[in-house]
Each structure stands twice: as structure tokens, then as C-alpha cells.
C-alpha positions in Angstrom: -1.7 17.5 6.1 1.9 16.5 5.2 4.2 14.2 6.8 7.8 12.6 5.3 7.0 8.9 3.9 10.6 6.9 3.0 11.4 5.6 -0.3 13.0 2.5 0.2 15.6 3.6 -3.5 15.3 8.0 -2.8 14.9 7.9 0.9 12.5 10.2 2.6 10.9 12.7 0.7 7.7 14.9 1.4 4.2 12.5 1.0 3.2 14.9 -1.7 5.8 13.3 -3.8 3.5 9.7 -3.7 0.3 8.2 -4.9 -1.5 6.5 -2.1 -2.7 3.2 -4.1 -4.8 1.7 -1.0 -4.5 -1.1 1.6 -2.4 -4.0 1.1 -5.4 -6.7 0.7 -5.7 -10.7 -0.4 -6.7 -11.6 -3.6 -9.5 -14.2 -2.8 -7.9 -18.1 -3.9 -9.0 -20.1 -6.9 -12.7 -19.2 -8.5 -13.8 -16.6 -6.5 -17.4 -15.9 -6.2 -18.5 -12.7 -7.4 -19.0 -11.5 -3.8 -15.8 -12.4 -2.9 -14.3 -10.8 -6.3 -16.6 -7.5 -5.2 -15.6 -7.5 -1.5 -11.9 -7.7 -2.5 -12.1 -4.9 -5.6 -14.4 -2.3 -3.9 -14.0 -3.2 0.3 -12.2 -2.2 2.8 -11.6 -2.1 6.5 -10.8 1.8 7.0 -9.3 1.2 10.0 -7.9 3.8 12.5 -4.7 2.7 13.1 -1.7 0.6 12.0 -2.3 -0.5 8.4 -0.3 -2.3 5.3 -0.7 0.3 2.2 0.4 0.5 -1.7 2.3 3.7 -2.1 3.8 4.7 -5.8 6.8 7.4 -5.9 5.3 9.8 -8.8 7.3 12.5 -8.7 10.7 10.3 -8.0 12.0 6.7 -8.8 8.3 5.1 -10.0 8.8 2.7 -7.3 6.1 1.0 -6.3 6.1 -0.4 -2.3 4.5 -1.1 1.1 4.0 1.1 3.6 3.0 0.2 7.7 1.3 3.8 8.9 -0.5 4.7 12.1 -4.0 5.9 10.0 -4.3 8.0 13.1 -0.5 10.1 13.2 0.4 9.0 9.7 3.8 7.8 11.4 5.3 5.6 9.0 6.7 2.3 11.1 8.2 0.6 8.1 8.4 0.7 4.5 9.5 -2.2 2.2 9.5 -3.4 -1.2 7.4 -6.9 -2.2 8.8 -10.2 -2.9 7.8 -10.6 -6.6 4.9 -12.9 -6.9 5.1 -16.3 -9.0 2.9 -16.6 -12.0 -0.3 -18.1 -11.4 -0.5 -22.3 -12.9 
């Protein structure tokens, strides 16, 4: 199946053009258990339906960003590019 997936820097360009990286998830805070570390590296919900994902334009820019996509129609709601994330203390 094929559908057109935005680049927030090309613009939209056929999904074959990305790497699909995964859900967007939370890194667990502080010490994490090694349960917690587990759940967050190998887990995940697999939802039908709306969901936050890590795409990576391959074949374009190298731009790595966020995608919000019906699982279910792969209609893309949004797309957007992180705030950068301070350094960890």
C-alpha cells in the first residue's frame, strides 16, 4: 500500500521515499528499572488508529520528523519537526 506522507523541508512525496522508525514513545525518567528500560526499547501499543510516529526522509532531505497517522487509512493529520531536547544533567 502507498499513500503521500509530507516532508515538513521537500513537501509531500510518495511514502516509499521514508523509513518508518516507530512510535513516538517516553523514555522512562531517572534510573529506570530494567523492566521499564525493556518495556520502553522492545513495547509497544500497536494501536489501530491515530498515532505519534518517527519517520526519516531516505531518499530526500535526511530529515528526521513526527508524523500523526490514522494506523487504519494511513491519512497523515499532521507532520512536524521536534523541539531539540536539552542535554541530560
Amino acid at each position: 500500500m502507498t499513500f503521500i506522507l509530507e516532508c515538513p523541508a521537500c513537501g509531500p512525496r510518495s511514502v516509499d521515499e521514508f523509513g518508518y522508525q516507530g512510535e513516538v514513545t517516553r523514555r522512562p525518567a531517572g534510573t529506570p528499572t530494567q523492566r521499564e528500560l525493556s518495556a520502553y526499547v522492545y513495547f509497544r501499543a500497536n494501536a489501530a488508529g491515530v498515532q505519534r510516529e518517527w519517520w526519516y526522509h531516505r531518499l530526500g532531505c535526511g530529515l528526521w520528523f513526527i508524523a500523526e497517522r490514522d494506523t487504519r487509512t494511513n491519512e497523515v493529520l499532521r507532520v512536524e519537526i521536534p523541539p531539540p531536547t536539552p542535554p541530560a544533567a
